[in-house]
MOPAC internal coordinates of N, CA, C and O (Angstrom, degrees):
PM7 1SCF
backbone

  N    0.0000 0     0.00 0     0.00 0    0    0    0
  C    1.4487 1     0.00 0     0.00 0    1    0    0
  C    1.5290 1   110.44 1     0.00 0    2    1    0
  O    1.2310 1   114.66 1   123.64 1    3    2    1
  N    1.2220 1   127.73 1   -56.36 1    3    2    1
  C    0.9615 1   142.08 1  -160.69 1    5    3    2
  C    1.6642 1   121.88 1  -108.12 1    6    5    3
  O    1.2310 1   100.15 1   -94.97 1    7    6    5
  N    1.0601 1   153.54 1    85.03 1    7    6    5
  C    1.8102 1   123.18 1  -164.94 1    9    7    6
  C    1.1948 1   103.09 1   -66.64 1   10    9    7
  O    1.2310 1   132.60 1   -30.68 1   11   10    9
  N    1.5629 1    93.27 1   149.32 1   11   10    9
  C    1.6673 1   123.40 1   174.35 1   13   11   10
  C    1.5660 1   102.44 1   -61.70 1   14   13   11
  O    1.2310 1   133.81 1   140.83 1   15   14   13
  N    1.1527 1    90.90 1   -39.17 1   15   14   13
  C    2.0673 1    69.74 1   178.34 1   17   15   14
  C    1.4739 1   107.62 1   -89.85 1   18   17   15
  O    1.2310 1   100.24 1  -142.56 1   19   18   17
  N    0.9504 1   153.39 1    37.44 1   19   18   17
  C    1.2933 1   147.34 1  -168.11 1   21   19   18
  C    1.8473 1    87.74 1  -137.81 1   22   21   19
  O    1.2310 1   123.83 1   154.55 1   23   22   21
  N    1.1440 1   110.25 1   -25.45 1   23   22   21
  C    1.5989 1   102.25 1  -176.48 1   25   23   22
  C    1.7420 1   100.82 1  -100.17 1   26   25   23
  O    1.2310 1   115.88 1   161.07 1   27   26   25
  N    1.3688 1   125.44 1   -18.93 1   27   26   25
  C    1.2879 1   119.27 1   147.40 1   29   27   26
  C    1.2753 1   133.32 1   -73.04 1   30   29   27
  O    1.2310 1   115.99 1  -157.24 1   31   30   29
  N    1.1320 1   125.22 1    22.76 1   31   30   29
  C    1.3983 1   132.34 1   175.37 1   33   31   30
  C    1.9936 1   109.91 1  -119.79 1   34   33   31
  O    1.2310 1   132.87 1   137.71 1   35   34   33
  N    1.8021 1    92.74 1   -42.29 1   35   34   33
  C    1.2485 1    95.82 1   169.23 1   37   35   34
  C    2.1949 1   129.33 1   -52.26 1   38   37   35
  O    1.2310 1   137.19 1   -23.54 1   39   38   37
  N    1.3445 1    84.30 1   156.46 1   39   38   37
  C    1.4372 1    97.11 1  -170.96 1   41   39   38
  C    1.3052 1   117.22 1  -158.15 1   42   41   39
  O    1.2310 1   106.96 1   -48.60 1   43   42   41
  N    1.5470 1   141.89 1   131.40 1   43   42   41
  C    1.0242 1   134.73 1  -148.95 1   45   43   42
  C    1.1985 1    94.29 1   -86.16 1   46   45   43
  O    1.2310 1   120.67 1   -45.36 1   47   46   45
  N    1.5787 1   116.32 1   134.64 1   47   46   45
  C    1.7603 1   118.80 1   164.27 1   49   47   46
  C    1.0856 1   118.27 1   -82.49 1   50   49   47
  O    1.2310 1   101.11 1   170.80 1   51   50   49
  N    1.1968 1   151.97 1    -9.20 1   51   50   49
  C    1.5764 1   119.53 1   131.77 1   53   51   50
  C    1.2220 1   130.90 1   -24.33 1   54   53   51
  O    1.2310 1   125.77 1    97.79 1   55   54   53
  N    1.5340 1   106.51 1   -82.21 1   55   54   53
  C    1.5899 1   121.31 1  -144.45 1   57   55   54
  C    1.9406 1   102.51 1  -116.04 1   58   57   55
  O    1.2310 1   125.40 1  -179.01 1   59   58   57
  N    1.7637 1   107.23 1     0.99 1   59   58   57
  C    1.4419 1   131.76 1  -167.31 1   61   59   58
  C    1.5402 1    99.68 1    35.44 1   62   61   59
  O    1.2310 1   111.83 1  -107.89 1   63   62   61
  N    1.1207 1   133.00 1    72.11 1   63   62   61
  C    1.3322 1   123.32 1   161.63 1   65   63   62
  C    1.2846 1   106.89 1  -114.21 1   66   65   63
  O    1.2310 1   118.06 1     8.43 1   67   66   65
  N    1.3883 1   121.29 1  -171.57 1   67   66   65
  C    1.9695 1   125.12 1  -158.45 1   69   67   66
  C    1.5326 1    85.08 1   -81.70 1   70   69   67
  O    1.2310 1   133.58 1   -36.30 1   71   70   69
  N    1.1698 1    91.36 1   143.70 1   71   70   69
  C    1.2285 1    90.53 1   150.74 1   73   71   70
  C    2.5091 1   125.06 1  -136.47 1   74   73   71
  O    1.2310 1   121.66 1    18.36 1   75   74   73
  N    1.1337 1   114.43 1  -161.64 1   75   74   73
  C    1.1231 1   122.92 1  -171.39 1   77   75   74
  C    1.4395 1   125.87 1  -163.84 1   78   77   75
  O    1.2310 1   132.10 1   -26.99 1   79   78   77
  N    1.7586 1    94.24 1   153.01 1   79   78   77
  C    1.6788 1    96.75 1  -160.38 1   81   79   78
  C    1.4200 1   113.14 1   -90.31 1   82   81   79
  O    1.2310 1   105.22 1   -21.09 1   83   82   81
  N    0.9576 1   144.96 1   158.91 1   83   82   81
  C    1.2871 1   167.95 1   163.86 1   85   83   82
  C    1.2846 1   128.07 1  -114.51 1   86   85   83
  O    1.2310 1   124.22 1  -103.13 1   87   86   85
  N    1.5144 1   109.50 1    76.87 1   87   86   85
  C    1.4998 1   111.82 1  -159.37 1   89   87   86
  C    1.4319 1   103.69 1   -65.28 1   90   89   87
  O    1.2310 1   120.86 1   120.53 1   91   90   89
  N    1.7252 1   115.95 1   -59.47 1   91   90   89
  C    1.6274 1   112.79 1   172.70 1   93   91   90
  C    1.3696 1   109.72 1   -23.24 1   94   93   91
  O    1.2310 1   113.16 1   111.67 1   95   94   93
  N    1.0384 1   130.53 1   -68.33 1   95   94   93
  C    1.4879 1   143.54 1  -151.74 1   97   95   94
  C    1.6123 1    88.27 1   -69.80 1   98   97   95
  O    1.2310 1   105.15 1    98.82 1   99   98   97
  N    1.0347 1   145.09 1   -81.18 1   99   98   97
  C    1.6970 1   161.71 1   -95.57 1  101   99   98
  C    1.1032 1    99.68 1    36.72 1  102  101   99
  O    1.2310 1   111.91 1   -97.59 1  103  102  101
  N    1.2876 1   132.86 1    82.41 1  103  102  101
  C    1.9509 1   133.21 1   152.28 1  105  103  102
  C    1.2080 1    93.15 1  -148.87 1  106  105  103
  O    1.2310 1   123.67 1   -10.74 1  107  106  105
  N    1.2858 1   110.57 1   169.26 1  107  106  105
  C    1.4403 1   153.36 1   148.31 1  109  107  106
  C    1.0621 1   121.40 1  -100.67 1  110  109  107
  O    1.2310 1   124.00 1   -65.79 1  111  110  109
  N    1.8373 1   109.94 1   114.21 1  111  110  109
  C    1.4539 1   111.22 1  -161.29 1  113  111  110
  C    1.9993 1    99.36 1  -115.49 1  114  113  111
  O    1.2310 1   121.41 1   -42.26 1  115  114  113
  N    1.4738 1   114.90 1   137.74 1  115  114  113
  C    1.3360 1   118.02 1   160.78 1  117  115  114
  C    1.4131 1   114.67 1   -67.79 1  118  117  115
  O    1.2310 1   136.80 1   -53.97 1  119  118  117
  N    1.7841 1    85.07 1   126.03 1  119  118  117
  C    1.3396 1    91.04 1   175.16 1  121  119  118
  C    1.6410 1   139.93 1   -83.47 1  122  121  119
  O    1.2310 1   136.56 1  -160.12 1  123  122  121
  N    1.4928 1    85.53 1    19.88 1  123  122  121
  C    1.6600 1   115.42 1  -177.50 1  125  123  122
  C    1.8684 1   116.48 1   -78.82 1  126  125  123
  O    1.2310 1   124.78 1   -88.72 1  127  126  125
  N    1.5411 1   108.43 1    91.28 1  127  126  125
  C    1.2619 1    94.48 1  -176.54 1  129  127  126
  C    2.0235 1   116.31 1   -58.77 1  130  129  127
  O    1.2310 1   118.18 1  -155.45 1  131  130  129
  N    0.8402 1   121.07 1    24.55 1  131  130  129
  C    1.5625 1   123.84 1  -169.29 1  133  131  130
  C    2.0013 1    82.76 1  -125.41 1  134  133  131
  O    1.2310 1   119.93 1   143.63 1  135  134  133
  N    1.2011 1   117.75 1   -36.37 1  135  134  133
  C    1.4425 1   100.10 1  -172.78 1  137  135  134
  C    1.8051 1   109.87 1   -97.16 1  138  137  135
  O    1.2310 1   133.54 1   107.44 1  139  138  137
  N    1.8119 1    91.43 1   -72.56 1  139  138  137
  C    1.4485 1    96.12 1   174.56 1  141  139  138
  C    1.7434 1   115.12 1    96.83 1  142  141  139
  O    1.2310 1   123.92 1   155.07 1  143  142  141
  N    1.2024 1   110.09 1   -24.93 1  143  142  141
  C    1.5006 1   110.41 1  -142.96 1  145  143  142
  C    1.2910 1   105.05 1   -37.87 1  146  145  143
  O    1.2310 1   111.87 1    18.00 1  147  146  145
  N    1.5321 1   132.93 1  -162.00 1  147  146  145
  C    1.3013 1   137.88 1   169.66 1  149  147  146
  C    1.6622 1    88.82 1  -138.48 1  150  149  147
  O    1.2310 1   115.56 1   -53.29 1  151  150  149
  N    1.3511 1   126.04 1   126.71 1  151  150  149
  C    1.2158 1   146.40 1   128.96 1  153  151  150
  C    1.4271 1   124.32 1   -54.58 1  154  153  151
  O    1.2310 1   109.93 1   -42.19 1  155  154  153
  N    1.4082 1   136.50 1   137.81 1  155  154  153
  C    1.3019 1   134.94 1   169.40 1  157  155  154
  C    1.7805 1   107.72 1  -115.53 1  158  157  155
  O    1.2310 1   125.39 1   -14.46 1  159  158  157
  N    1.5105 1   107.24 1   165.54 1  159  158  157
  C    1.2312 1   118.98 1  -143.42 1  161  159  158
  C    1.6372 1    83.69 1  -138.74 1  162  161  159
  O    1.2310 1   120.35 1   -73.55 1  163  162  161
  N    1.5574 1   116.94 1   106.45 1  163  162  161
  C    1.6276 1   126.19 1  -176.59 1  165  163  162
  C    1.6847 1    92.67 1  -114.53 1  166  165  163
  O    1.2310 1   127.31 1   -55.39 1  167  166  165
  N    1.0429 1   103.54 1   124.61 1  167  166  165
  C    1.6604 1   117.42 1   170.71 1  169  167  166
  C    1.4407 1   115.43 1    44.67 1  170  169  167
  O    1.2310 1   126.73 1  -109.28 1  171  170  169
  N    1.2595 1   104.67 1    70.72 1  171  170  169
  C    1.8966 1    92.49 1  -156.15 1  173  171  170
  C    0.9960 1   138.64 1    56.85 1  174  173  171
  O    1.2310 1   122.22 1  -173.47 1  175  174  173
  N    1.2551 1   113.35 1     6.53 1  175  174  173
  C    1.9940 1   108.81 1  -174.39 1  177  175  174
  C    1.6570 1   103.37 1  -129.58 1  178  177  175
  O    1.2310 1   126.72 1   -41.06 1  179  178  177
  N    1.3757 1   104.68 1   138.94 1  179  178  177
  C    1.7331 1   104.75 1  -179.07 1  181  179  178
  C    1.1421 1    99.46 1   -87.60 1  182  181  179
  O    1.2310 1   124.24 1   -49.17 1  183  182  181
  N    1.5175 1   109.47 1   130.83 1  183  182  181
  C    1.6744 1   126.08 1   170.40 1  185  183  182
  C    1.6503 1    96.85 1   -83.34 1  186  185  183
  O    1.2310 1   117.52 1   -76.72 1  187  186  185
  N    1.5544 1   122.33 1   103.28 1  187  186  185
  C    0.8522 1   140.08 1  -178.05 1  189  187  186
  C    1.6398 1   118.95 1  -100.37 1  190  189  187
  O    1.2310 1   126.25 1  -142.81 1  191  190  189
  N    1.7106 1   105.59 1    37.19 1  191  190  189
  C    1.5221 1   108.10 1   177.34 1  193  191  190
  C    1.5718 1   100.18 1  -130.11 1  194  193  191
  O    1.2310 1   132.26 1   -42.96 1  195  194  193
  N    1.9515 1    93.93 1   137.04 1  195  194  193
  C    1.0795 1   109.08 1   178.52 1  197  195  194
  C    2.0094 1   119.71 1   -43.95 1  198  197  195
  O    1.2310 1   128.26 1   137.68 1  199  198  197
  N    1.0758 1   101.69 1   -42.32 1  199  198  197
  C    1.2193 1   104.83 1  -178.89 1  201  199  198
  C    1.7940 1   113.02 1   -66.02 1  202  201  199
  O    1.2310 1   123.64 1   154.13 1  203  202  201
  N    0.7891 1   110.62 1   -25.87 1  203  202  201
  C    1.7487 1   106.88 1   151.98 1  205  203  202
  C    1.0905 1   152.25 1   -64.10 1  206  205  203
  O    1.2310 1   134.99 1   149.06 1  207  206  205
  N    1.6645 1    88.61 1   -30.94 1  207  206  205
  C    1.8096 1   109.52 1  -173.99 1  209  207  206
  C    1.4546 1    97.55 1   -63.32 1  210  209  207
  O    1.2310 1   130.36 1   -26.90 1  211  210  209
  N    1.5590 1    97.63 1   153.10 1  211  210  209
  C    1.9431 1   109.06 1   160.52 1  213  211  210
  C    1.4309 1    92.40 1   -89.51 1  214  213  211
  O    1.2310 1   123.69 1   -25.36 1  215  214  213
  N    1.3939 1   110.53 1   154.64 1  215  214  213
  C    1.7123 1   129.61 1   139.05 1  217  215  214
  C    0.8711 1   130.62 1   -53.89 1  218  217  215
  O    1.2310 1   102.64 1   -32.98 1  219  218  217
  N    1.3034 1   149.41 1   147.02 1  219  218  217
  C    1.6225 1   128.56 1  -172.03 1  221  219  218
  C    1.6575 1    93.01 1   -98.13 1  222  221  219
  O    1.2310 1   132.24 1    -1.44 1  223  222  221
  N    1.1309 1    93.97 1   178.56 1  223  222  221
  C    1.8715 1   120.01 1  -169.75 1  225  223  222
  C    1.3232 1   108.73 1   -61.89 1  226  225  223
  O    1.2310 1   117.51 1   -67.28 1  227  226  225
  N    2.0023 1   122.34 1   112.72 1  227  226  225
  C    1.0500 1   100.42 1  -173.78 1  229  227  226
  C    1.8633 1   127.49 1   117.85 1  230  229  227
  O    1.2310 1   129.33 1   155.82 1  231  230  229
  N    1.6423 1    99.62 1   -24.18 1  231  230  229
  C    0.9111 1   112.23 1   172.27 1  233  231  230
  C    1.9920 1   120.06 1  -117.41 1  234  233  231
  O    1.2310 1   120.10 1   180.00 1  235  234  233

């Protein structure tokens, strides 16, 4: 779905921390417990804007 190097380059634009894929899901989730966001994944491509992301559960 995704290339491995294209998800090693990625970085959350918020808070730029690593982030990771979630194929079940289609997102890309920060791996920042202070951020978290959830990224979504439209036709193969990560929508990589804050204004898209979900919050995770809780916040």
């Amino acid at each position: 779905m995704i290339d491995k190097e294209l998800m090693e380059i990625l970085a959350c634009p918020k808070c730029k921390s690593e982030v990771r894929l979630d194929e079940a899901a289609q997102r890309i989730i920060c791996v920042s417990p202070s951020c978290g966001l959830r990224y979504p994944i439209r036709d193969g491509i990560p929508v990589m804007l804050i204004d898209e992301a979900e919050k995770p559960a809780g916040c």
